[in-house]
N, CA, C and O of each residue as an XYZ file, in Angstrom:
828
protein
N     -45.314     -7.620      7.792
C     -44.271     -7.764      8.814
C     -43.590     -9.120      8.704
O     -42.595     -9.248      9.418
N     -43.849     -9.899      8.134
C     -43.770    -11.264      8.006
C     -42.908    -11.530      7.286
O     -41.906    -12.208      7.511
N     -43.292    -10.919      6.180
C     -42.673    -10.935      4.467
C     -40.741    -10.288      5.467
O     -39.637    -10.824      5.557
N     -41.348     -8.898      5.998
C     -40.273     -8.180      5.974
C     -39.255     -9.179      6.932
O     -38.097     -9.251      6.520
N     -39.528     -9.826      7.967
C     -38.853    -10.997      8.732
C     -37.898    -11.570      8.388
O     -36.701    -11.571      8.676
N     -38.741    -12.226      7.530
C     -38.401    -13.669      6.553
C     -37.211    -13.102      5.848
O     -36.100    -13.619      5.966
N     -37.507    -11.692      4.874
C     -36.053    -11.438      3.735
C     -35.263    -10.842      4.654
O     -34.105    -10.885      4.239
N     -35.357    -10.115      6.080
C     -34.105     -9.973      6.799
C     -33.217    -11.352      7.629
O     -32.079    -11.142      8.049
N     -33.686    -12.337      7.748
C     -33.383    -14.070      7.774
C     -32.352    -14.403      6.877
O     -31.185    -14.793      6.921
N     -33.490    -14.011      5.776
C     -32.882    -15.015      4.387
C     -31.743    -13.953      4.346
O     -30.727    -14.639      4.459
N     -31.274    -12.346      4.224
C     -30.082    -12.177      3.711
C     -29.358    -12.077      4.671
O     -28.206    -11.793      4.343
N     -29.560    -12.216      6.014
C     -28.644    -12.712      7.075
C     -27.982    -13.424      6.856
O     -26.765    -13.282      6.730
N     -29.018    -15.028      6.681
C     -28.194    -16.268      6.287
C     -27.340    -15.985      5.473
O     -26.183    -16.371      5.640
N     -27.868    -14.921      3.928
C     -26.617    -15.123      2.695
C     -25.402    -14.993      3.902
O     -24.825    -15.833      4.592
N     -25.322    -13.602      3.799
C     -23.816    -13.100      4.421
C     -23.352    -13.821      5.329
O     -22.137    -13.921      5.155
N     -23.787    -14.541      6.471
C     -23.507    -15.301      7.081
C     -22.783    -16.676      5.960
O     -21.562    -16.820      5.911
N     -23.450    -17.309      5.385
C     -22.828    -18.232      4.347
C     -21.831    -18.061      3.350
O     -21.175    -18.954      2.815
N     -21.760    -16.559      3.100
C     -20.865    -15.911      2.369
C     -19.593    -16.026      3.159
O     -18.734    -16.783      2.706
N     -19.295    -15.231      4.539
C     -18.812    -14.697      5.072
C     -17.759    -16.152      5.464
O     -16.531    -16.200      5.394
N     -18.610    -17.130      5.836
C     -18.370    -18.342      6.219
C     -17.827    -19.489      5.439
O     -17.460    -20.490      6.054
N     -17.724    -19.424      3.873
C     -16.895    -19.344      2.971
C     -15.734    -18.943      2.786
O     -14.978    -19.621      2.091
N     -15.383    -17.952      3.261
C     -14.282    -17.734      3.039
C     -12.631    -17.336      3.510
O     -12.486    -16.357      4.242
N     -11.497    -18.068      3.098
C     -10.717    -18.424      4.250
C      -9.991    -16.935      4.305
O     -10.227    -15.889      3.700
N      -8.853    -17.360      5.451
C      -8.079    -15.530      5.567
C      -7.068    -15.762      4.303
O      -6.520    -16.694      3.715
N      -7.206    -13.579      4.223
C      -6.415    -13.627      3.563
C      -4.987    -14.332      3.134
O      -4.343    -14.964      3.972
N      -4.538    -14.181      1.781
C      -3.122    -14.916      2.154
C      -1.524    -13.973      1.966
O      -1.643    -12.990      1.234
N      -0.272    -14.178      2.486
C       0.491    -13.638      2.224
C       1.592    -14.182      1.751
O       2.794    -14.165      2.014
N       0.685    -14.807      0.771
C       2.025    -15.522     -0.601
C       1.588    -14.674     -1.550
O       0.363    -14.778     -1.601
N       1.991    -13.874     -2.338
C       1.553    -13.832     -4.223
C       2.615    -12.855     -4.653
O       3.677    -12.446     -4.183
N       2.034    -12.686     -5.529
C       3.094    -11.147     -6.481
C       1.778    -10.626     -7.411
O       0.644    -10.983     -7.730
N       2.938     -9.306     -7.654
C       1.576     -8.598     -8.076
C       2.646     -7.315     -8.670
O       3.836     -7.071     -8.471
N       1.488     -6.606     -9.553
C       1.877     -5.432    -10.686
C       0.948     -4.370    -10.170
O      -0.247     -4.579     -9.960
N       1.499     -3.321     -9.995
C       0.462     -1.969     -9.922
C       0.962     -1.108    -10.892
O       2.110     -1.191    -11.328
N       0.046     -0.189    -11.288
C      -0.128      0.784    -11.778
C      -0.123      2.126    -10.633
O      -0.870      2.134     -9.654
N       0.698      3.064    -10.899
C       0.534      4.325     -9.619
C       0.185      5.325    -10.471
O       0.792      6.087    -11.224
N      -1.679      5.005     -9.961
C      -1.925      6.125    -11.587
C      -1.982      7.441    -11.261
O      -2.088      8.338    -12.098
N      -1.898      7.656     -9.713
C      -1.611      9.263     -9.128
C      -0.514      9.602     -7.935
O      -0.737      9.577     -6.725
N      -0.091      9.712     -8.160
C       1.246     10.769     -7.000
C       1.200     11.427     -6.486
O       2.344     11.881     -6.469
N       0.456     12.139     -5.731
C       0.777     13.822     -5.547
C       1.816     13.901     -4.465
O       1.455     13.377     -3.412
N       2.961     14.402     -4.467
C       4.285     14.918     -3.621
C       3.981     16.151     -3.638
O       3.896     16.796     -4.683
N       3.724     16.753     -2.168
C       3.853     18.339     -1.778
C       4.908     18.604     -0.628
O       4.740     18.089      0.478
N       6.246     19.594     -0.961
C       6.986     20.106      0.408
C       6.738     21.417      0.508
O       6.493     22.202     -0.409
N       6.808     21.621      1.639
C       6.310     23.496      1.899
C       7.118     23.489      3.219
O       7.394     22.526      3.934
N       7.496     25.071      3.398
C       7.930     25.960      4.462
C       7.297     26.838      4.333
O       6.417     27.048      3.499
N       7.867     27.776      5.568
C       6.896     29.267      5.678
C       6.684     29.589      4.461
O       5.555     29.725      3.989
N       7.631     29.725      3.903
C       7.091     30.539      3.046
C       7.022     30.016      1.367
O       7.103     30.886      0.499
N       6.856     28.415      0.930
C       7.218     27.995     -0.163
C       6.571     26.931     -0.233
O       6.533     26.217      0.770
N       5.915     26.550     -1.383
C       5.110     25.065     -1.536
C       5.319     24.975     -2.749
O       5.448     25.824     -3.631
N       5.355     23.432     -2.741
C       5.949     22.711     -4.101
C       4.950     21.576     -4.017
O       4.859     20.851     -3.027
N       4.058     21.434     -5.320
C       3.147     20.393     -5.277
C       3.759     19.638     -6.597
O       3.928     20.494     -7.465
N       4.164     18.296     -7.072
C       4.385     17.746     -8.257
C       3.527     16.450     -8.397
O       3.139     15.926     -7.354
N       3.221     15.926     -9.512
C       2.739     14.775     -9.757
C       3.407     13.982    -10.275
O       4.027     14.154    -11.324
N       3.363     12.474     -9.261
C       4.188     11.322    -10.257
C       3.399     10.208    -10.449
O       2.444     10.112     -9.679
N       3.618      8.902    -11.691
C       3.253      8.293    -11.875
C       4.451      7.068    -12.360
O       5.550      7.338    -12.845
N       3.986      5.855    -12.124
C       4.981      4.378    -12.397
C       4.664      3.388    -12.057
O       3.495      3.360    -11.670
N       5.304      2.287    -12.001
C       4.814      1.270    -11.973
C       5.382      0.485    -10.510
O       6.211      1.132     -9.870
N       5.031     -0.677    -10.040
C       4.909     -1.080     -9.276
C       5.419     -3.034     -9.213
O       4.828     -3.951     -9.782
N       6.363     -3.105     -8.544
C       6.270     -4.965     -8.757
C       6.224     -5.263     -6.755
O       6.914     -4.606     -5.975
N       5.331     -6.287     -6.368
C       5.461     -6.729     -5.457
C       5.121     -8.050     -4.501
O       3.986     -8.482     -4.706
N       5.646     -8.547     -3.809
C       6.012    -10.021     -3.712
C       6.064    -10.587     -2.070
O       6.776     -9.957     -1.289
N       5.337    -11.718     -1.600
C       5.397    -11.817     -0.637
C       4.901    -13.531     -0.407
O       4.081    -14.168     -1.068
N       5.638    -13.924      0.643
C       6.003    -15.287      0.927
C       5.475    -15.660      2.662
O       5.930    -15.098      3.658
N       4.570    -16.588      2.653
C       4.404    -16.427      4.197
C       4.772    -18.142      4.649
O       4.715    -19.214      4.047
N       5.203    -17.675      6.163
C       6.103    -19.207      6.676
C       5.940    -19.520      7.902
O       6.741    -19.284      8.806
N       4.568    -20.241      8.027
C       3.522    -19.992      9.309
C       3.063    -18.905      9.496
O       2.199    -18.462      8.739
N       3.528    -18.202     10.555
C       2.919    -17.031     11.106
C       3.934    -16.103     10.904
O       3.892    -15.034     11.514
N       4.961    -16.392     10.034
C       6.023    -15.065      9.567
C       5.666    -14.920      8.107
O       5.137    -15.774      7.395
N       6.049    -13.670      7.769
C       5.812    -13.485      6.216
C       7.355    -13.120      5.855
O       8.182    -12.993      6.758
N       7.729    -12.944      4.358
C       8.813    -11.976      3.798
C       8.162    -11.234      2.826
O       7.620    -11.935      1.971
N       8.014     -9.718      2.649
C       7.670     -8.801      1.711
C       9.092     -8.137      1.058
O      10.166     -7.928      1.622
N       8.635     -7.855     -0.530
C       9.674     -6.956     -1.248
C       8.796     -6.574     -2.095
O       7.765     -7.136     -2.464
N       9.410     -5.243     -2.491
C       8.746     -4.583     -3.257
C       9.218     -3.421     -4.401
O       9.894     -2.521     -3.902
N       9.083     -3.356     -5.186
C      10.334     -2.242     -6.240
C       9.218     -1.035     -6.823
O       8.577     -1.535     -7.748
N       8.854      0.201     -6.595
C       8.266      1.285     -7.052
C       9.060      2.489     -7.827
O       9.836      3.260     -7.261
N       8.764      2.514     -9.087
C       9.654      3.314    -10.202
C       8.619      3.982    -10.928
O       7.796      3.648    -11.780
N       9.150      5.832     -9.859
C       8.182      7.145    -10.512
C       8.620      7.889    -11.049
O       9.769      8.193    -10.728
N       8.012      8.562    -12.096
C       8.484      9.840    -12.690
C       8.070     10.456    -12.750
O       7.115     10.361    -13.521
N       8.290     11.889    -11.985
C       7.286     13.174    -12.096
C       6.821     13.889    -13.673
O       7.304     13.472    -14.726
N       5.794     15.040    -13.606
C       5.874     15.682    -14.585
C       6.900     16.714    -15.134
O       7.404     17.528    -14.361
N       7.173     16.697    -16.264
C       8.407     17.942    -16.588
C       7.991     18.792    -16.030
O       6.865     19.255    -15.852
N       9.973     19.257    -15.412
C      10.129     20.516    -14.616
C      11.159     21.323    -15.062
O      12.119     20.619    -14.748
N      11.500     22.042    -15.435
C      12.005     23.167    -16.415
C      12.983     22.250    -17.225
O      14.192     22.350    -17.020
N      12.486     21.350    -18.151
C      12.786     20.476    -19.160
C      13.570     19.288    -18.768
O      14.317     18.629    -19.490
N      13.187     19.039    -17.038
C      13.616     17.573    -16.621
C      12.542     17.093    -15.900
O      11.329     17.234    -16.049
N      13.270     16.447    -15.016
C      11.693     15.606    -13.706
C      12.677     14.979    -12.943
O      13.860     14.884    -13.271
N      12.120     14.508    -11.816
C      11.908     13.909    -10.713
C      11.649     12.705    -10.753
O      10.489     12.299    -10.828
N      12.771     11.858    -10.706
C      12.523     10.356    -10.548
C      12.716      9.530     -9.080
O      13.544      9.751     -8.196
N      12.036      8.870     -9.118
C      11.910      7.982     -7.266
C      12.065      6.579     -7.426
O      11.117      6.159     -8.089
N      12.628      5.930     -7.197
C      12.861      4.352     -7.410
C      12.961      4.110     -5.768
O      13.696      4.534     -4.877
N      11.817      3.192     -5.846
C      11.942      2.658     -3.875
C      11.804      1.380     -4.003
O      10.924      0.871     -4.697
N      13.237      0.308     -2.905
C      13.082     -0.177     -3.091
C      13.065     -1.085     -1.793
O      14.036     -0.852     -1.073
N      12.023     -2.270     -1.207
C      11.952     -2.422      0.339
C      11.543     -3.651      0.625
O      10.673     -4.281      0.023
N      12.203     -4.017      1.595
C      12.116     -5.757      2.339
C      11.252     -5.454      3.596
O      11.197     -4.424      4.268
N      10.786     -6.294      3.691
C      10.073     -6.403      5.451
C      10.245     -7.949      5.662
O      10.641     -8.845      4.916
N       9.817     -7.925      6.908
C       9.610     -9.113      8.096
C       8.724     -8.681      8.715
O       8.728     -7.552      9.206
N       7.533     -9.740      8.832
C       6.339     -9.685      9.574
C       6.064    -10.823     10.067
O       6.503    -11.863      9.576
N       5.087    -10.773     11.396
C       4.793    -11.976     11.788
C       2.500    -11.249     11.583
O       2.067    -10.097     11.610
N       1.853    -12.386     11.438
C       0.631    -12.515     11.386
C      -0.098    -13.099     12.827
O       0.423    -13.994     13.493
N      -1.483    -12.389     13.218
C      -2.150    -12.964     13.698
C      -3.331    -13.733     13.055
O      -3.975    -12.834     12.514
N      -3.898    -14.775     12.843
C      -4.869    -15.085     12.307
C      -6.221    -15.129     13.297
O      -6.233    -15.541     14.457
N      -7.277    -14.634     12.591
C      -8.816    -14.567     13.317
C      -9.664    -14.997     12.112
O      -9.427    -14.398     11.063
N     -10.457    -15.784     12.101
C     -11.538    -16.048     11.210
C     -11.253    -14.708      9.971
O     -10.738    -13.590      9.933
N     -11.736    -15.364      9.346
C     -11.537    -14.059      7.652
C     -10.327    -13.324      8.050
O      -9.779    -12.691      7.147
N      -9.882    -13.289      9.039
C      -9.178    -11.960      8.805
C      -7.178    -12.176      9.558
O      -6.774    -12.708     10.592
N      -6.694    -11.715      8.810
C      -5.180    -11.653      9.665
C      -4.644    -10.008     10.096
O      -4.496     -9.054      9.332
N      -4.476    -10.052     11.218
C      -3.605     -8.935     11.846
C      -2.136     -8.847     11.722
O      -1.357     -9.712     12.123
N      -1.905     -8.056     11.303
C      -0.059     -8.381     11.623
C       0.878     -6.879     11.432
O       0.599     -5.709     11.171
N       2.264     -7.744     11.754
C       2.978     -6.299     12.209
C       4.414     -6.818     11.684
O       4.845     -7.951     11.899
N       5.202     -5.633     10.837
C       6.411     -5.814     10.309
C       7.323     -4.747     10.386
O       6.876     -3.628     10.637
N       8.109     -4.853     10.273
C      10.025     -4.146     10.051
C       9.961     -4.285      8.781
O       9.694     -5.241      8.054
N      10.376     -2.682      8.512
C      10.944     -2.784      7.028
C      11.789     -1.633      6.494
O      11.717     -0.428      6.733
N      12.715     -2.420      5.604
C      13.892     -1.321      5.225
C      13.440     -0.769      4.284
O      12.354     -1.184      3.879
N      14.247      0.649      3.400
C      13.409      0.842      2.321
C      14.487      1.580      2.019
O      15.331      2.038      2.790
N      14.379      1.703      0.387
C      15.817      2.721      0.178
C      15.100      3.458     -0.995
O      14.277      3.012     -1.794
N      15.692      4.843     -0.869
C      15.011      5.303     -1.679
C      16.029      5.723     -2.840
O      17.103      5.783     -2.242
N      16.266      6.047     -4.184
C      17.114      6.209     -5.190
C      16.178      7.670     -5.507
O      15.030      7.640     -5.950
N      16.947      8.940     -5.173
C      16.083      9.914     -5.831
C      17.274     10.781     -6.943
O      18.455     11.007     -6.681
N      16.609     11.111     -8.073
C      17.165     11.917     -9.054
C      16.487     12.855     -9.600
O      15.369     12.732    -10.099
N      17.303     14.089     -9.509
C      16.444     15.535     -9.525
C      17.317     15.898    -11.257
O      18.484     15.507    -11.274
N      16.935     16.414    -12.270
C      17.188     16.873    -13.462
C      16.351     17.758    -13.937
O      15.391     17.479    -14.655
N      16.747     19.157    -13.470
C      15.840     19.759    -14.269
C      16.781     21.569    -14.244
O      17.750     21.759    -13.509
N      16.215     22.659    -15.182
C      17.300     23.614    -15.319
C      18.992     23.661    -15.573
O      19.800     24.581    -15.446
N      19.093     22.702    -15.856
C      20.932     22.437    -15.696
C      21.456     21.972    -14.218
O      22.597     22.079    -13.767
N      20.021     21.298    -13.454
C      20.545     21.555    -11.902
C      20.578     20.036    -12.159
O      19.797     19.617    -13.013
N      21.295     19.253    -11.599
C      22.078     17.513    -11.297
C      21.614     17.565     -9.862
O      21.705     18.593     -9.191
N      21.030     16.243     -9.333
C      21.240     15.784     -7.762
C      20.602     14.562     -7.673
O      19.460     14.156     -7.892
N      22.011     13.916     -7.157
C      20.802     13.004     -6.799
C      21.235     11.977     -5.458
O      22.401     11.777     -5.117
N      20.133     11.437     -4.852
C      20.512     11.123     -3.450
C      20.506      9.828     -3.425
O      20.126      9.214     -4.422
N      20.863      9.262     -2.449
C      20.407      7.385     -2.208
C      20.462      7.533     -0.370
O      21.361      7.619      0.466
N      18.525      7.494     -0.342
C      18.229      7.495      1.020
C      17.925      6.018      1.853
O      17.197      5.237      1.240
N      18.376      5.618      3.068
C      17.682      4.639      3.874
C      16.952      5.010      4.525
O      16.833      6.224      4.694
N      16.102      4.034      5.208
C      15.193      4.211      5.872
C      14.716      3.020      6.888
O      14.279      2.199      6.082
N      14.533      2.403      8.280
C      14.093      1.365      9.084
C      12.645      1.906      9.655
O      12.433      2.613     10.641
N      11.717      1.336      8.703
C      10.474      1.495     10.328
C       9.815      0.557     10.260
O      10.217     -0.538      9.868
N       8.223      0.918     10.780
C       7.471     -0.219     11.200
C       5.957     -0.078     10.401
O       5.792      0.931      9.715
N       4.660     -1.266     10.505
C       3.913     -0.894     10.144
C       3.051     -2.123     10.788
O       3.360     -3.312     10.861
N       1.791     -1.411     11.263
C       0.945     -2.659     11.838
C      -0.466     -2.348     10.714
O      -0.892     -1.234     10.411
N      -0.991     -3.673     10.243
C      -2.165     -3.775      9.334
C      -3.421     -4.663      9.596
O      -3.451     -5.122     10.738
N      -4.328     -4.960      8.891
C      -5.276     -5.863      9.028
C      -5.552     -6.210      7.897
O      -5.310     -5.361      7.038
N      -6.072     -7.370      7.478
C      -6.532     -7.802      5.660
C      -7.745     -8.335      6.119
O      -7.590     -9.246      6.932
N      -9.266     -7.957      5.764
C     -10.059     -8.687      5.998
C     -10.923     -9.395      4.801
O     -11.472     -8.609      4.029
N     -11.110    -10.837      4.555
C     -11.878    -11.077      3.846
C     -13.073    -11.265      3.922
O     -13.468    -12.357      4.331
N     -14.054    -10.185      3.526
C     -15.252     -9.791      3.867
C     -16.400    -11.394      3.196
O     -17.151    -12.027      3.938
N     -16.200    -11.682      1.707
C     -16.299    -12.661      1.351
C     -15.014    -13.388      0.470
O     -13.887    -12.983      0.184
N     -15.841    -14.822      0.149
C     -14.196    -15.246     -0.775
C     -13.957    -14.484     -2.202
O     -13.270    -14.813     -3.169
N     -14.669    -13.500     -2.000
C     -13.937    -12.571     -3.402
C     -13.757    -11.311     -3.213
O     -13.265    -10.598     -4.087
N     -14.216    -10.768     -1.782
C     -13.682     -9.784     -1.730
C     -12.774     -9.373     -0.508
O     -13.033    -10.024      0.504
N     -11.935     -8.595     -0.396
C     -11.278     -8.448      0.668
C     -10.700     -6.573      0.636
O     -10.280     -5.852     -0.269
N     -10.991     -6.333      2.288
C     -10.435     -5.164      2.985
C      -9.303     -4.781      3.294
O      -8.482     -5.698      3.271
N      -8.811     -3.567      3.645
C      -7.341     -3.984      4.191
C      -7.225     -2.220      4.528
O      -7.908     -1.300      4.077
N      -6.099     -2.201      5.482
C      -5.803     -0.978      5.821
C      -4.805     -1.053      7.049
O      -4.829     -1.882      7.959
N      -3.847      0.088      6.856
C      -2.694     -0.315      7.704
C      -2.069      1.383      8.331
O      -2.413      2.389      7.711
N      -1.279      1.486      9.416
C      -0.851      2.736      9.666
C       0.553      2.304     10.021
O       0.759      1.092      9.959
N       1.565      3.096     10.388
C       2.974      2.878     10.269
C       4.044      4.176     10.548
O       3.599      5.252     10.947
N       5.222      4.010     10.346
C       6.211      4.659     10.403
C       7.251      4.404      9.396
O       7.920      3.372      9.355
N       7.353      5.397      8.588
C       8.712      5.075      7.267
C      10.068      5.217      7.923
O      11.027      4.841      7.249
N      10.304      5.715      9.170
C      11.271      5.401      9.463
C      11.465      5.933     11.122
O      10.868      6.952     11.469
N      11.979      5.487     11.708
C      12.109      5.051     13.522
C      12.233      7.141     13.753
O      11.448      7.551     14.608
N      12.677      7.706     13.403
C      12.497      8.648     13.801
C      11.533     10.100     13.593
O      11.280     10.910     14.485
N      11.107     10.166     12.228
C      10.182     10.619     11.529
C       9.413     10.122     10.587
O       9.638      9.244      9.754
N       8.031     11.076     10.898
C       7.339     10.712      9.812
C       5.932      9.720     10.223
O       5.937      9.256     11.363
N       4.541      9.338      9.169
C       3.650      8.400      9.380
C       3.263      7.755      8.042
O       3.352      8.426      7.014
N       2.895      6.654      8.014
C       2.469      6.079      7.214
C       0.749      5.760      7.369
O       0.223      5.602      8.471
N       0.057      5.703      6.175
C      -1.320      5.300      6.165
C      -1.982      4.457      5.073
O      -1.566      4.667      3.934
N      -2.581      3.886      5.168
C      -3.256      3.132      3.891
C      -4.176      2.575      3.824
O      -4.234      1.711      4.699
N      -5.559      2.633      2.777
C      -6.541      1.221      2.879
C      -6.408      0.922      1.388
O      -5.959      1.609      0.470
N      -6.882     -0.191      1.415
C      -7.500     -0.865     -0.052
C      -8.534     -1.989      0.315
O      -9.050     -2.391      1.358
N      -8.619     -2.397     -1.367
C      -9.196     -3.545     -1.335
C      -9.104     -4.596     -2.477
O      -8.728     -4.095     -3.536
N      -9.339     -5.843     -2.518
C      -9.132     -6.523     -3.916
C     -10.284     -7.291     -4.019
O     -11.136     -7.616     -3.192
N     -10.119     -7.539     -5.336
C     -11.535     -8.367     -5.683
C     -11.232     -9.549     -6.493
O     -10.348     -9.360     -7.329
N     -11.788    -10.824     -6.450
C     -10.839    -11.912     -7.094
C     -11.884    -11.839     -8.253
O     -13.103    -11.665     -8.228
N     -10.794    -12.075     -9.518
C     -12.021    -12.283    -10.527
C     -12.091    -13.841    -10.717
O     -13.171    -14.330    -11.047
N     -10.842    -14.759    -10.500
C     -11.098    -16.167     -9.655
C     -10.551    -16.461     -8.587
O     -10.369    -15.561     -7.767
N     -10.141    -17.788     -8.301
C      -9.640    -18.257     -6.842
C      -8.623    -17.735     -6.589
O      -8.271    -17.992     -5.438
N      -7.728    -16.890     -7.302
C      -6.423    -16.713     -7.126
C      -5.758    -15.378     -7.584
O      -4.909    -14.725     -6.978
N      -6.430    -15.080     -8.985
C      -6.167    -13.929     -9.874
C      -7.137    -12.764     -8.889
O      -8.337    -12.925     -8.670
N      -6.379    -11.682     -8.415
C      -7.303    -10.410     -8.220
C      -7.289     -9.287     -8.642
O      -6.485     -9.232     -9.572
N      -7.945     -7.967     -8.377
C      -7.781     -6.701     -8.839
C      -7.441     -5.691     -7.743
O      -8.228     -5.881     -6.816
N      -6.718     -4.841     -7.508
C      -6.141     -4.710     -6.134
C      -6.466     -2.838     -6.400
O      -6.107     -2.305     -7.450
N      -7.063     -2.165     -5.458
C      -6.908     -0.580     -5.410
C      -6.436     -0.030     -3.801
O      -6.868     -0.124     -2.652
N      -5.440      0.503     -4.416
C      -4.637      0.709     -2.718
C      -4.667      2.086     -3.081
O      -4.794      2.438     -4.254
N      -4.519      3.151     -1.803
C      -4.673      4.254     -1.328
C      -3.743      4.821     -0.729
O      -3.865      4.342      0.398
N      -2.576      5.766     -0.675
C      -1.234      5.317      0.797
C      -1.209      6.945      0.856
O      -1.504      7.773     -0.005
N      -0.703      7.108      2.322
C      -0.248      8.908      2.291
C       0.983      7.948      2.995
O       1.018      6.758      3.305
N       2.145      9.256      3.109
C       3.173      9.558      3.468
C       3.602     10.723      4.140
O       4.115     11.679      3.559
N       3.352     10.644      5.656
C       3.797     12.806      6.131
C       4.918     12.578      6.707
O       5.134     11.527      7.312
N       6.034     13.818      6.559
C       7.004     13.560      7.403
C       7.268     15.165      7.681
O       6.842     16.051      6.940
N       8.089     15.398      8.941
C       8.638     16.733      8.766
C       9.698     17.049      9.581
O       9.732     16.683     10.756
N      10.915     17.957      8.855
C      12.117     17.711      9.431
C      12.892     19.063      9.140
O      13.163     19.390      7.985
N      13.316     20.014     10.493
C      14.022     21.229      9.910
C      13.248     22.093      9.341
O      13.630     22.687      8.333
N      11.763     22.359     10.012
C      10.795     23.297      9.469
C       9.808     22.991      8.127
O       8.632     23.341      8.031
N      10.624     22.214      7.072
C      10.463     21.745      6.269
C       9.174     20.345      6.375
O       9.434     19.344      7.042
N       7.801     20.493      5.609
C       6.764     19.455      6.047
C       6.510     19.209      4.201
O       6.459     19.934      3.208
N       6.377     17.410      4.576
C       6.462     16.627      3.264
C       5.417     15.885      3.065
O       5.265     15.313      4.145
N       4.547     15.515      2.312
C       3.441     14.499      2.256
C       3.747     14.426      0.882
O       4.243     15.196      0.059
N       2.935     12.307      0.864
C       3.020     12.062     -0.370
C       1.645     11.367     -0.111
O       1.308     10.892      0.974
N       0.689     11.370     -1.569
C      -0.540     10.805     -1.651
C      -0.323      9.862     -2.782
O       0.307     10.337     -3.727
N      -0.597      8.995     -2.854
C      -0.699      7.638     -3.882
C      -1.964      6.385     -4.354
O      -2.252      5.400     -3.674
N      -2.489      6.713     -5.504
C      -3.497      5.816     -5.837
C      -3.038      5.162     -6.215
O      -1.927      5.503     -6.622
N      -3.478      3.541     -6.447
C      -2.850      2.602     -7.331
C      -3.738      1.549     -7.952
O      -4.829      1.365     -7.412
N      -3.455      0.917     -8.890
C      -4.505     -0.136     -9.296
C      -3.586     -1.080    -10.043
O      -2.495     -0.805    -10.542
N      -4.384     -2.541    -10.027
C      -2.948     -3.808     -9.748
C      -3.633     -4.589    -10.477
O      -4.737     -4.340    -10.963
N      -2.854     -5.809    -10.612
C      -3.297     -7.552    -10.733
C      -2.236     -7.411     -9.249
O      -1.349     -6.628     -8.909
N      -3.054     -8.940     -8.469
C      -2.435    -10.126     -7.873
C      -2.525    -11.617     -8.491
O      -3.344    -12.079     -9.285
N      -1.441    -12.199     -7.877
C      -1.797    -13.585     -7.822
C      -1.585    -13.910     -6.691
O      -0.539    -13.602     -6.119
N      -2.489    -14.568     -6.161
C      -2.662    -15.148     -4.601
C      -1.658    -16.778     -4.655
O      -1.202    -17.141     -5.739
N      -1.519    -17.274     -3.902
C      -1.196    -18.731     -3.659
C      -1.677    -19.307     -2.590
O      -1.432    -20.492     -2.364
């Protein structure tokens, strides 16, 4: 009973010393993802369309006290569809302000987003250029100084639709990390219901 005491102490203390190490997240860096899965499904009564996309990812963020600025550029291309595809280029600013708590920051932002969509496939041409204003409230927690939590819910835009997400990153040093984010997308409009699912895997650089 003694023994067992003592090593629930001692790895208390670690995590405690761990935990206590390490400062909050930050919201300066840039960073590269990989979107190594897509799945886009729309369906009505009577019709479902599931496609897969994949692309790349650039994204960037600046913090100024307790305000941040985010941008971000995402460029997908579905799989061939009767000898074309489905391309998505999104591209989006926010404004956020942060709460800070030990390890961890809370915060909440506005953000525009535009979407560039181009449909090519059968001899069929279309293509759209969508806006979008919503919101998104998150948390980043740094569990220790190398690893960190995160997860956020939202709105892609003020009138429809939800946003969702977790990840996490892992520093392989003080600054350089490895980032795996998770995101859905539901919206539905005119009978018509849309979800998008997205894996991703990154570098950051912190500042």
């Amino acid at each position: 009973m003694k023994h067992l005491l003592l090593s629930v102490l001692l790895i208390s203390a670690l995590t405690i010393s761990l935990i206590a190490r390490a400062d909050t997240p930050s919201f300066t860096y840039v960073g590269l993802e990989y979107v190594a899965s897509g799945s886009l499904e729309v369906s009505d009564d009577t019709t479902s369309v599931d496609l897969n996309l994949d692309g790349f990812a650039l994204t960037g963020s600046v913090e100024l006290g307790i305000f941040f600025l985010q941008a971000s550029r995402f460029e997908l291309e579905s799989d061939e569809i009767l000898g074309g595809n489905i391309e998505d280029n999104i591209s989006s600013i926010a404004f956020g302000l942060t709460f800070e708590l030990p390890q961890t920051q809370v915060y909440g932002l506005i953000r525009g987003r535009r979407d560039e969509l181009s449909l090519r496939a059968g001899g069929f041409e279309e293509d759209e250029d969508l806006h979008y204003v919503g919101a998104e409230a998150g948390a980043r927690i740094n569990l220790t100084d190398r690893f960190e939590i995160n997860a956020h819910i939202g709105k892609p835009d003020a009138d429809e639709g939800s946003t969702y997400g977790v990840g996490a990153q892992f520093f392989v040093t003080d600054n350089l990390g490895i980032t795996l984010d998770l995101r859905r997308l539901e919206a539905e409009e005119d009978g018509i219901e849309g979800s998008f699912d997205t894996t991703s895997i990154g570098v950051r650089l912190s500042f």
